[in-house]
C-alpha positions in Angstrom: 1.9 -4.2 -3.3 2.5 -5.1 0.5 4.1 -8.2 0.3 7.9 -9.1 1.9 9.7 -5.6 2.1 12.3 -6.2 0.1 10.2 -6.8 -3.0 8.1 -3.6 -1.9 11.7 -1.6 -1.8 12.8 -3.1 -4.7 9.3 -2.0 -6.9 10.1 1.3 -5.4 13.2 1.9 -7.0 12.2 0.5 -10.4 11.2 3.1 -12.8 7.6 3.4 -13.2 6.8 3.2 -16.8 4.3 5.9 -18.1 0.9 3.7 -18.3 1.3 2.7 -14.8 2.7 5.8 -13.1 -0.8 6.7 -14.9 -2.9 3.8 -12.8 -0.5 5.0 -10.1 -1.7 8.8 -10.0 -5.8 7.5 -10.8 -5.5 4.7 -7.5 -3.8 8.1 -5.8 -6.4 10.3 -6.5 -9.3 8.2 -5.5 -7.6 7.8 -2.6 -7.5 11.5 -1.7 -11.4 11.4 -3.1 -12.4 9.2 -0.6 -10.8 10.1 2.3 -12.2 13.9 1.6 -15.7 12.2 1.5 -15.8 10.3 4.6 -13.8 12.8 6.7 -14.3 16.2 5.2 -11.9 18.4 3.4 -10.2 20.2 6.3 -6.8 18.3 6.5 -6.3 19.6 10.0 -9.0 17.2 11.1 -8.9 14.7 8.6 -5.4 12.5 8.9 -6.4 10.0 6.5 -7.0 13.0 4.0 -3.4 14.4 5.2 -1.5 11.3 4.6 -3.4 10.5 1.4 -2.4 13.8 0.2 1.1 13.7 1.2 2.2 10.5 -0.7 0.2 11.6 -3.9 2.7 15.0 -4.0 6.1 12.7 -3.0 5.0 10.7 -5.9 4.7 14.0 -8.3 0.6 14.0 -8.7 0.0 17.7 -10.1 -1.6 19.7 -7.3 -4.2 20.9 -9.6 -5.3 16.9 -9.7 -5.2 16.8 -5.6 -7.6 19.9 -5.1 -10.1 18.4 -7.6 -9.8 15.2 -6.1 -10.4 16.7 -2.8 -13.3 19.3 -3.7 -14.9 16.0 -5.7 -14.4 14.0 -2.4 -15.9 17.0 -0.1 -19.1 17.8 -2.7 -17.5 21.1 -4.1 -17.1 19.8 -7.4 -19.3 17.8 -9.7 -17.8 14.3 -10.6 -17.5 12.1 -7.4 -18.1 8.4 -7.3 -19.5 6.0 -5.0 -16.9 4.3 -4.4 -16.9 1.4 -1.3 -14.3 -0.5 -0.4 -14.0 -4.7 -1.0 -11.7 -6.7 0.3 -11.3 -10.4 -1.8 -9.0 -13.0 0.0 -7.4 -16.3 -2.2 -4.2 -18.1 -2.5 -1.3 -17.6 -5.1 0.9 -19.8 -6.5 2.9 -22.1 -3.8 0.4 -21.6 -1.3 1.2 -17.5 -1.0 -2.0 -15.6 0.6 -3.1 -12.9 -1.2 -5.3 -9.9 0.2 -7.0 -7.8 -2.0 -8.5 -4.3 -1.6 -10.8 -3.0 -3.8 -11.9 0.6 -4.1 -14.8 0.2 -6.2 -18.0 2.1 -7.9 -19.0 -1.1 -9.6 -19.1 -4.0 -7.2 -19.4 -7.0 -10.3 -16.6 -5.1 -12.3 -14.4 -5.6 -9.4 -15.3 -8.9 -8.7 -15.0 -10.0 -12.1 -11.8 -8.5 -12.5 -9.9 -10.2 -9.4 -11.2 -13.6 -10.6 -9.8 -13.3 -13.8 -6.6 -11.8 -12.4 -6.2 -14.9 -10.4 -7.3 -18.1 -12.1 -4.9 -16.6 -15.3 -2.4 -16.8 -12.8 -2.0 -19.6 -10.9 -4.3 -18.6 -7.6 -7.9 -19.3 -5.7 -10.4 -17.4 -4.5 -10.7 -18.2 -0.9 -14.6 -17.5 1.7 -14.3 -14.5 3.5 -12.0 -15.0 6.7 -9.9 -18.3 5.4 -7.3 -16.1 4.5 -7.6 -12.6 6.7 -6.5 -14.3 9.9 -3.0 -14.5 8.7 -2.3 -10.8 8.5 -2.5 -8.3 11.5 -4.0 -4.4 10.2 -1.0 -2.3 11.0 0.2 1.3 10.9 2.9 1.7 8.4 5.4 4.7 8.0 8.2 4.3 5.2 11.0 7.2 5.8 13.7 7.7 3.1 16.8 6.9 4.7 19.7 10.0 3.7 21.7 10.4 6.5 19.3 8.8 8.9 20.5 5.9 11.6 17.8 3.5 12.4 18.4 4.9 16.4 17.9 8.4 14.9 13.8 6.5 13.6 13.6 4.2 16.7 14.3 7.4 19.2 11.7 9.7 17.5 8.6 7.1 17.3 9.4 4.7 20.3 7.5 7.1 22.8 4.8 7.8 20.1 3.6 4.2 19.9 6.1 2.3 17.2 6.5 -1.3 17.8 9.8 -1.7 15.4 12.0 0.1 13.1 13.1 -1.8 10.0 16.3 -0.9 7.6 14.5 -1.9 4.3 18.1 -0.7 2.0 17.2 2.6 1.0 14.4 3.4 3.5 13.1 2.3 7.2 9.5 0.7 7.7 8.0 2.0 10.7 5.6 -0.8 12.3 3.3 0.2 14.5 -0.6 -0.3 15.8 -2.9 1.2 13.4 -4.5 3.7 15.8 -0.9 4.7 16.8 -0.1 5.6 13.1 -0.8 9.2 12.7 0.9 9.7 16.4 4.3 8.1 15.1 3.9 10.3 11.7 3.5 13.6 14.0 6.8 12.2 16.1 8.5 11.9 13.0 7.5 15.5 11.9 8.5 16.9 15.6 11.5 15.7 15.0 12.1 17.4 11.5 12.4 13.7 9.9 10.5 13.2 6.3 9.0 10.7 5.3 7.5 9.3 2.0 4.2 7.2 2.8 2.4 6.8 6.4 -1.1 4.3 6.1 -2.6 1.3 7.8 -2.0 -1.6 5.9 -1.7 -5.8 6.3 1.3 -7.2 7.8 1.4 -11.1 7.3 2.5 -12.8 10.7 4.0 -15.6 8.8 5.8 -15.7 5.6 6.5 -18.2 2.3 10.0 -18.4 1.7 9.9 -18.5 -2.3 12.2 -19.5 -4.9 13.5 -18.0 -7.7 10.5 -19.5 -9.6 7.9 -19.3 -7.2 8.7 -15.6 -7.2 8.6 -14.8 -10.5 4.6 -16.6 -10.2 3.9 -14.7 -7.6 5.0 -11.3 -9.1 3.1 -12.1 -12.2 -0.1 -12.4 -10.4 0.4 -9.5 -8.3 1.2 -7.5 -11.1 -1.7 -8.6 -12.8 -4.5 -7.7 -10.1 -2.6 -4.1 -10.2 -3.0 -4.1 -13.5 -7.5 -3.5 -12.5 -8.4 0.0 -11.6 -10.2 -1.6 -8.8 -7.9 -2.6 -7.0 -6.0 -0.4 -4.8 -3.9 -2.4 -3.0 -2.4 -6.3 -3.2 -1.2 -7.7 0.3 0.6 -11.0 0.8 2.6 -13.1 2.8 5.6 -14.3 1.0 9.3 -13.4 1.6 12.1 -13.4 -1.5 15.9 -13.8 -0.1 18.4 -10.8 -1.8 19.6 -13.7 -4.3 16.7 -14.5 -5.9 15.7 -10.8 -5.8 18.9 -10.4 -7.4 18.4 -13.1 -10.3 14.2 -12.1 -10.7 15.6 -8.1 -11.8 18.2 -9.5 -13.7 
């Protein structure tokens, strides 16, 4: 889930139970399958593949599941879907628009499955475009924080393309275009800097400030279109304050 930082830093800590660190490692895996398929298996020349690869280990996939995934993905192995990607736009609760990307082998499942998600749960489907226009596709480096200054970040990616650093609590976000992603990731490496997740995702350029009940809504539906195998990822453009984060986890 991509929605207001704080919320994404916040699910980050939380302790993923066991069933969906398991929907976790599948939505992982796929991704490392289909990145091998459309840009071959040599991670040297395949980024996507690299970066794909990279936040599966920092989130403890067993490397015996990557290298099926990525022989599946490159034709070496027996077992690899067709999988496409669909993206599905609609509104939540109080008027939050919700983004939602599909990586699919069965285009009705999917469908079928985002509906459900949303009219259970207070949202619309929205045509193609009414709700897109919102969010800007942006490169997106989160890099654990340890010892780190934001100046440290901002003075190993500002030459390689970043457009800003944000202190997220426990970790920076590192916004940049999404062509200049893999160029701030390889600044960041230069510079002996980890990090835990570098991918192009949508960044909303305007946000719903929510209450403490609009944001337990809009959590429930989010949680609820994560809760489909389909669906990879769940953007949207709300924003939660620290004190209703605060009273939400209580």
């Amino acid at each position: 889930m991509s929605g207001h930082s704080k919320w994404a830093t916040t699910k980050h800590k939380k302790a993923v139970i066991d069933a969906k660190r398991g929907k976790l490692f599948a939505k992982l895996i796929k991704n490392i399958e289909v990145a091998a398929r459309m840009g071959g298996v040599d991670i040297e020349g395949n980024p996507t593949l690299y970066d794909a690869i990279q936040k599966a280990k920092k989130q403890s996939v067993p490397n015996k599941n990557i290298d099926s995934a990525v022989k599946r993905g490159g034709g070496l192995e027996a077992g690899g879907a067709d999988y496409e990607t669909i993206m599905y736009e609609g509104y939540g609760p109080n008027g939050v628009a919700v983004l939602i990307e599909c990586l699919t082998d069965n285009r009705n499942r999917a469908a079928s499955d985002v509906r459900v998600a949303m009219t259970r749960n207070g949202g619309n489907m929205a045509d193609p475009g009414s709700v897109s226009y919102l969010f800007h596709r942006k490169g997106v480096v989160i890099v654990p924080k340890g010892e780190l200054t934001e100046d440290d970040v901002l003075g190993a990616v500002l030459d390689a393309g970043a457009e800003e650093v944000n202190d997220l609590g426990e970790t920076f976000e590192v916004l940049s275009e999404a062509t200049d992603m893999v160029a701030v990731r390889t600044a960041l490496q230069d510079a002996g800097i980890d990090y835990d997740s570098a991918e192009a995702n949508f960044v909303p350029t305007m946000q719903v400030e929510l209450d403490e009940d609009g944001a337990r809504k809009i959590f429930k539906l989010i949680d609820a279109l994560e809760d489909s195998d389909d669906v990879q990822n769940v953007f949207a453009n709300f924003d939660v304050s620290d004190e209703v984060m605060e009273k939400v986890d209580a």
